[in-house]
C-alpha positions as a Markdown table, in Angstrom:
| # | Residue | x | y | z |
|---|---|---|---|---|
| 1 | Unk | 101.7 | 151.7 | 73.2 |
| 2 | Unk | 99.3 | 153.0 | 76.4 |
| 3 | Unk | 96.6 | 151.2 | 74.6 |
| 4 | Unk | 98.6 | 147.8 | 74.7 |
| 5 | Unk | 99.8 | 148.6 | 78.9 |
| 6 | Unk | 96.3 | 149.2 | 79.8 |
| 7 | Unk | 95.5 | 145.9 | 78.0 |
| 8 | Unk | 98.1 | 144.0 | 79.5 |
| 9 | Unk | 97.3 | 145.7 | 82.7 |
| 10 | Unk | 93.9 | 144.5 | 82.7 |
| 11 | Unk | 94.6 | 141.1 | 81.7 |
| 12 | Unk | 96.9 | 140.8 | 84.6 |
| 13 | Unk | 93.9 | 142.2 | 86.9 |
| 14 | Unk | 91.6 | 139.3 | 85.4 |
| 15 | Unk | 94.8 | 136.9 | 86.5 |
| 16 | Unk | 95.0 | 138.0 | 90.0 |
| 17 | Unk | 91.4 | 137.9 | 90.1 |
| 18 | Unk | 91.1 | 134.4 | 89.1 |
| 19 | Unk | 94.2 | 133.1 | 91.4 |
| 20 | Unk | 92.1 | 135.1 | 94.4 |
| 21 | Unk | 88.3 | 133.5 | 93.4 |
| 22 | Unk | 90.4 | 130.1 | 92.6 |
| 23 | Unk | 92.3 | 130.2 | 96.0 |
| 24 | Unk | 88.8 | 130.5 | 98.2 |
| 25 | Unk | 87.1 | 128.3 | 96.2 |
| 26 | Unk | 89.9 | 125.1 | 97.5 |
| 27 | Unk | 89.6 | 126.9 | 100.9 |
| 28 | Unk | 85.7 | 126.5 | 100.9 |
| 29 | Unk | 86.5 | 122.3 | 99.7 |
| 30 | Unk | 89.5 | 121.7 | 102.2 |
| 31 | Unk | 87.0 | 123.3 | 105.0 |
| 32 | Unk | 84.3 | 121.0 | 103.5 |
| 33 | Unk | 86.4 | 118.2 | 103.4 |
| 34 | Unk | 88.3 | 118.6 | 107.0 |
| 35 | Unk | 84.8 | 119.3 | 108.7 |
| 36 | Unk | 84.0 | 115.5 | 107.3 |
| 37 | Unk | 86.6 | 114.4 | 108.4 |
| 38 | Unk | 86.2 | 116.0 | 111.8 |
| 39 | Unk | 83.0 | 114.5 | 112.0 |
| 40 | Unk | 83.9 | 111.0 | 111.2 |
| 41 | Unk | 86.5 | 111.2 | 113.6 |
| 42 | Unk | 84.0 | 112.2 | 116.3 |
| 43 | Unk | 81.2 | 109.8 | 115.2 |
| 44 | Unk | 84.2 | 106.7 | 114.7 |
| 45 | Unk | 85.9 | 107.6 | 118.4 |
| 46 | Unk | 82.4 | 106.4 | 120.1 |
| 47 | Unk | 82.4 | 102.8 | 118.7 |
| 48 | Unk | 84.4 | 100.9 | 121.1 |
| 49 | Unk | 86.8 | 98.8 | 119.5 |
| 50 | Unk | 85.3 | 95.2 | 119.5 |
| 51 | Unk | 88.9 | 94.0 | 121.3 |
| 52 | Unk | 88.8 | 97.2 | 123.5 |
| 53 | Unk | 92.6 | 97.6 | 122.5 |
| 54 | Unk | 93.3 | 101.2 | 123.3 |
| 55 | Unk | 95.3 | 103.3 | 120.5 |
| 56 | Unk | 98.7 | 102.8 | 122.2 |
| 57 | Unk | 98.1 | 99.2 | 122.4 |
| 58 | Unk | 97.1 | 99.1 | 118.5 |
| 59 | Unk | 100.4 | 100.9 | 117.8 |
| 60 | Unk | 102.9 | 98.6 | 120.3 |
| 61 | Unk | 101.1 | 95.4 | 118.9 |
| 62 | Unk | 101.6 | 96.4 | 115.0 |
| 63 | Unk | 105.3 | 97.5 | 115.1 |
| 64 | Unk | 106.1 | 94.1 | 117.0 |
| 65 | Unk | 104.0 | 92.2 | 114.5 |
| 66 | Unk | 106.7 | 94.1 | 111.5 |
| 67 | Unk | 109.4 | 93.1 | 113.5 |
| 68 | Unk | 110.1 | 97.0 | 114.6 |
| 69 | Unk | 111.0 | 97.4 | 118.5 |
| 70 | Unk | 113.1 | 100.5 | 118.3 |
| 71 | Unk | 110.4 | 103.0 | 117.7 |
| 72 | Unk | 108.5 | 104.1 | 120.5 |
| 73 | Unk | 105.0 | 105.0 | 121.1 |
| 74 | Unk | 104.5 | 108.5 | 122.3 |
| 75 | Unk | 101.2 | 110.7 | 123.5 |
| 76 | Unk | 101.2 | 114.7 | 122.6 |
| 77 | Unk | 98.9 | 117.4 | 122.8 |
| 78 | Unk | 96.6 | 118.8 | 120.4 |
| 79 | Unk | 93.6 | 117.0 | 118.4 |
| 80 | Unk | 94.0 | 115.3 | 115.1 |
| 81 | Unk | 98.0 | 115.9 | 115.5 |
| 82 | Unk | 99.2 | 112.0 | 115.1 |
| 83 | Unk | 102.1 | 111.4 | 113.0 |
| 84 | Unk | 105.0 | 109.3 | 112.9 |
| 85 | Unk | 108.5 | 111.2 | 113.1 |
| 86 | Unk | 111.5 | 109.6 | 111.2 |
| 87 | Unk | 114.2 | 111.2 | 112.7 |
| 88 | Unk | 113.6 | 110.4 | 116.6 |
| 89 | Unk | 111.7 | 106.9 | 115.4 |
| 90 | Unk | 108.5 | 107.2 | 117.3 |
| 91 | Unk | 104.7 | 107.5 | 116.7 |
| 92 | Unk | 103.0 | 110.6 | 118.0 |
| 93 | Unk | 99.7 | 110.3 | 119.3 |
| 94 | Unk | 97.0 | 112.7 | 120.1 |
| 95 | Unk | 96.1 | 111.8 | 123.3 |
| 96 | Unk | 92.5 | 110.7 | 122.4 |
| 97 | Unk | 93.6 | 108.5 | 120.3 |
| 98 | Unk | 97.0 | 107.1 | 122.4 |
| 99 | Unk | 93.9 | 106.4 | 124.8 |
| 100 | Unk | 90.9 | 106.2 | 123.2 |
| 101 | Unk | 89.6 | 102.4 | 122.7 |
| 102 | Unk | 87.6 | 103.4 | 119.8 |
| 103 | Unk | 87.7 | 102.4 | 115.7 |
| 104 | Unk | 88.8 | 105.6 | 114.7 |
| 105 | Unk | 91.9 | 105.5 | 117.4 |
| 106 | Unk | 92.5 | 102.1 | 116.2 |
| 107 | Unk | 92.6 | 103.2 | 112.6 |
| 108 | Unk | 94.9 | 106.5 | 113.2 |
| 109 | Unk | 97.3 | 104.6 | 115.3 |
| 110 | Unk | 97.7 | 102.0 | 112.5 |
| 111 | Unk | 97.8 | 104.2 | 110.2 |
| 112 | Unk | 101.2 | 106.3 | 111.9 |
| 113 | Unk | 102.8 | 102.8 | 112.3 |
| 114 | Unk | 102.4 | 102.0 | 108.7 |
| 115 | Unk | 104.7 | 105.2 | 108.1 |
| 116 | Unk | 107.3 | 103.2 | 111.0 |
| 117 | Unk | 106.6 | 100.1 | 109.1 |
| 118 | Unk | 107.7 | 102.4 | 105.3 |
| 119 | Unk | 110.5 | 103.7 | 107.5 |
| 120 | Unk | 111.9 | 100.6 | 108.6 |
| 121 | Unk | 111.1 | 98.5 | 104.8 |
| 122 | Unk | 113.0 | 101.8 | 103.4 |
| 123 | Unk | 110.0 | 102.5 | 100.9 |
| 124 | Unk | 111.2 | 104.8 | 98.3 |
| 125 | Unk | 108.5 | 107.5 | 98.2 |
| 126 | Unk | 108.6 | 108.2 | 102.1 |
| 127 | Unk | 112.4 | 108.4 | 101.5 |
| 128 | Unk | 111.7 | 110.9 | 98.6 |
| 129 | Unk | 109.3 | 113.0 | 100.6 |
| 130 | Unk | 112.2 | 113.1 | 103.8 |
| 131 | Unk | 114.8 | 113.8 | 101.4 |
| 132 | Unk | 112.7 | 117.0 | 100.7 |
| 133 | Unk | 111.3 | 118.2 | 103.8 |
| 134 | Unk | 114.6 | 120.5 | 104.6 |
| 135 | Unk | 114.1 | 122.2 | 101.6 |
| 136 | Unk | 110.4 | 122.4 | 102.0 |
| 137 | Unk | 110.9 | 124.0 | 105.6 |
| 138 | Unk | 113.0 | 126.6 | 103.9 |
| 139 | Unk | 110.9 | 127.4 | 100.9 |
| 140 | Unk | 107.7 | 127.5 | 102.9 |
| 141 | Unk | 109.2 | 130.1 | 105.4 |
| 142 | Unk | 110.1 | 132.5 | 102.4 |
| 143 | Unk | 107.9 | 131.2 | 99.3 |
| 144 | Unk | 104.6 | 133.8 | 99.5 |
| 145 | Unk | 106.9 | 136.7 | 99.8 |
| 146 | Unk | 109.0 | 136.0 | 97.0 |
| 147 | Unk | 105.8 | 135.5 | 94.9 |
| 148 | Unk | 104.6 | 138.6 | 96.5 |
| 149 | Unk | 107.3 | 140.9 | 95.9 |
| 150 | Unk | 108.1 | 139.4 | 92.5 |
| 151 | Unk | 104.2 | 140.5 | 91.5 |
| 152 | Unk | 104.8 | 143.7 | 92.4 |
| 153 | Unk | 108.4 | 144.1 | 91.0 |
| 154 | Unk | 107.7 | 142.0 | 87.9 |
| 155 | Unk | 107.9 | 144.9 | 85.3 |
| 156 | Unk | 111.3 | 145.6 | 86.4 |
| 157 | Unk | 112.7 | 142.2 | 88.3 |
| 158 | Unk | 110.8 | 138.9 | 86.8 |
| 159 | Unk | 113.6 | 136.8 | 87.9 |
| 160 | Unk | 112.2 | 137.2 | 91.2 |
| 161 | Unk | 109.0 | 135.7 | 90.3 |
| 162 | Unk | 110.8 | 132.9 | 88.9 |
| 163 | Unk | 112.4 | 132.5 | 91.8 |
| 164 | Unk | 109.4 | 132.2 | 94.0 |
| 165 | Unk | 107.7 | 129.8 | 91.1 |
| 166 | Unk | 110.5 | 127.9 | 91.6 |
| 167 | Unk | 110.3 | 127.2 | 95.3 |
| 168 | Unk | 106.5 | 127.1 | 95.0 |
| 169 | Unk | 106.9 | 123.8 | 92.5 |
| 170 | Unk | 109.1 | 122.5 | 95.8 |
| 171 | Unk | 106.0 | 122.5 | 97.9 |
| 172 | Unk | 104.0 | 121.4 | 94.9 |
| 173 | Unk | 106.5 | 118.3 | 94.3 |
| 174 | Unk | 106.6 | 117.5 | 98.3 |
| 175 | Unk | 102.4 | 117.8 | 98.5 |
| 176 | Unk | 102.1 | 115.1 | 95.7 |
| 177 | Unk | 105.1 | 112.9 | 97.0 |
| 178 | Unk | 103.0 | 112.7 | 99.8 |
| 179 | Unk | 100.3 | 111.4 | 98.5 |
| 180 | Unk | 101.5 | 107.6 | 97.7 |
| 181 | Unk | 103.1 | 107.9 | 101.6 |
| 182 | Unk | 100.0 | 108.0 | 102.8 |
| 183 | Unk | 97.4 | 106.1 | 101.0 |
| 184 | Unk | 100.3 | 103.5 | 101.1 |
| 185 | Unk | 100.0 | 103.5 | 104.8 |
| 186 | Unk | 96.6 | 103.4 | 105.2 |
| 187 | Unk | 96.6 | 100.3 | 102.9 |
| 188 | Unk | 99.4 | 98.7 | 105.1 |
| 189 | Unk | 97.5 | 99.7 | 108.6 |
| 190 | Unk | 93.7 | 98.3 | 107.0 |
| 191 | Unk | 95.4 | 95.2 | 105.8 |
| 192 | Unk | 97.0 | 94.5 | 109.5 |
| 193 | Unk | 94.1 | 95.7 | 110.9 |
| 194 | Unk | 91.9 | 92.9 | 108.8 |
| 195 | Unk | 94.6 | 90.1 | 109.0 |
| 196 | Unk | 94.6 | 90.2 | 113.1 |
| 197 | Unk | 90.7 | 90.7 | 113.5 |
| 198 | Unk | 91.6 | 94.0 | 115.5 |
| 199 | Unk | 88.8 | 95.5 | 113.4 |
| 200 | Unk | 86.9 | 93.1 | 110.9 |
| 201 | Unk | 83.6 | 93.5 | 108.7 |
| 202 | Unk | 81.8 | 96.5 | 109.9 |
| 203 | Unk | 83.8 | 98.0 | 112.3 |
| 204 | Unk | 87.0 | 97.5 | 109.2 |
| 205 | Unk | 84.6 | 99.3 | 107.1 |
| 206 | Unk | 84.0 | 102.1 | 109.4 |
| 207 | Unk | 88.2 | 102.3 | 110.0 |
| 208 | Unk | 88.6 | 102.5 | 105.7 |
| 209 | Unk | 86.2 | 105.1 | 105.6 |
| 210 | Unk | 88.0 | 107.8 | 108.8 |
| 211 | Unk | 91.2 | 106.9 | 106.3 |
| 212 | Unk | 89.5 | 107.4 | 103.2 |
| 213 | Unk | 88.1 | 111.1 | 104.2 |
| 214 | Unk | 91.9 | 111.7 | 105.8 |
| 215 | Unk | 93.7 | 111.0 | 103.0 |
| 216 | Unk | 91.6 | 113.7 | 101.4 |
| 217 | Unk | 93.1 | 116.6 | 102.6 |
| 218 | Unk | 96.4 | 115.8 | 101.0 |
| 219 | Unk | 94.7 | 115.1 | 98.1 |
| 220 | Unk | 92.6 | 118.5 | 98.3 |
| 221 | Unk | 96.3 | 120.1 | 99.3 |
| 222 | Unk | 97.9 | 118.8 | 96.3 |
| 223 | Unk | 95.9 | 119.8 | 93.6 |
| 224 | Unk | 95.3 | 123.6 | 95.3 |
| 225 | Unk | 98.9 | 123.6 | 94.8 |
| 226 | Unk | 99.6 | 122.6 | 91.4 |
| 227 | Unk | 96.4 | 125.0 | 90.5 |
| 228 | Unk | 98.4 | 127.4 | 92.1 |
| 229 | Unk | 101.2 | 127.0 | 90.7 |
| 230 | Unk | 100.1 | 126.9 | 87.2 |
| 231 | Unk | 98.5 | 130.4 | 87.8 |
| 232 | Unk | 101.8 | 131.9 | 88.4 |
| 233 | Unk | 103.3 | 130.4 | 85.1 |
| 234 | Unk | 100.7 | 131.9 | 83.5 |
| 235 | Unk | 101.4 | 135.5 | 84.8 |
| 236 | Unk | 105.0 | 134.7 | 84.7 |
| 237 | Unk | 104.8 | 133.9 | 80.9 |
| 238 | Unk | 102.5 | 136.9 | 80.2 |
| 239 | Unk | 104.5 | 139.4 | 81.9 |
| 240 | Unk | 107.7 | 137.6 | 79.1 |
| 241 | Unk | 105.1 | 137.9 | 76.3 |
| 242 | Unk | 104.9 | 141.6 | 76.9 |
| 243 | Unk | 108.3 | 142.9 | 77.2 |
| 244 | Unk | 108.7 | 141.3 | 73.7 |
């Protein structure tokens, strides 16, 4: 019987270990990835757009050309920070790219107004992720010390381990309903982007590639999550396996 706990003790030591070498080695690739991404950005925002449409004007011009005049076009602080808000109906923009007259401004602003355009054409995955984002904002506040304490209290309260897998698989679910939402937008905002000349051949090129190398982060995201996640079945289900 003590030979079988310090088994099962160790083998829950090799299981931690692996969720702790498996956790920096997606924090070493989403650091790899959001540095590229940084320096696109940079590189991208000092090629003038060939129209020298600023980001604001991009955004204005693209939700009247979809037919959309009641979201507005807003600037806010921060770097990288763009994103289109449902529930007030506007497009956030950093303020380099709400001003910037660059590719990579043209291609972020696009980008948020394909989310307005989703919005507004009532696409069914952005509608899935928005259904979810109340529940997400609660299990995120709560999730890693649920997991935390159900670790430590598993021998005598699994549930609560359960629990906390359960609103982990939340976050999971939201990070991969994300991904269609935005690879969805970026195709909408590189197709209107193509179709108007507002960046054509090279400089289109240039304004795939900043999209490609953002949409990486949520796909980086996603799969550290389900990783994740599946790590805390498995110590879940081998914590059951030894009370049998």
């Amino acid at each position: 019987m003590e030979e079988d706990l310090l088994i099962n003790n160790k083998n829950r030591k090799i299981i931690m270990s692996s969720i702790f070498l498996v956790s920096l080695i997606f924090v070493g690739i989403s650091f790899l990835v959001s540095s590229t991404l940084k320096g696109k950005f940079t590189t991208y925002s000092r090629i003038p757009l060939a129209n020298g449409m600023s980001g604001r004007e991009v955004a204005e011009k693209m939700l009247r050309d979809n037919g959309i005049y009641d979201v507005s076009v807003i600037s806010v602080a921060g770097s990288l920070t763009d994103h289109y808000n449902p529930a007030n109906k506007t497009v956030n923009l950093s303020a380099e790219v709400y001003s910037g007259r660059s590719i990579a401004s043209a291609a972020v602003a696009a980008h948020e107004c394909g989310h307005a355009v989703q919005h507004a054409r009532a696409y069914q995955w952005l509608s899935m992720r928005s259904a979810l984002v109340p529940v997400v904002q609660f299990s995120s506040n709560i999730v890693q010390w649920v997991l935390l304490a159900g670790i430590l209290l598993i021998q005598v309260f699994p549930g609560l381990l359960l629990a906390g897998i359960a609103l982990f698989a939340v976050t999971t679910l939201f990070s991969f309903i994300t991904l269609p939402v935005e690879f969805d937008a970026s195709r909408r905002a590189l197709a209107w982007l193509n179709t108007t000349n507002i960046a054509y051949g090279e400089q289109h090129a240039k304004a795939k590639d900043a999209l490609k190398w953002a949409a990486m982060t949520y796909v980086v995201a996603a799969i550290a999550s389900l990783v994740t996640l599946i790590q805390y079945i498995f110590i879940f289900l081998g914590n059951s396996r030894d009370r049998e």
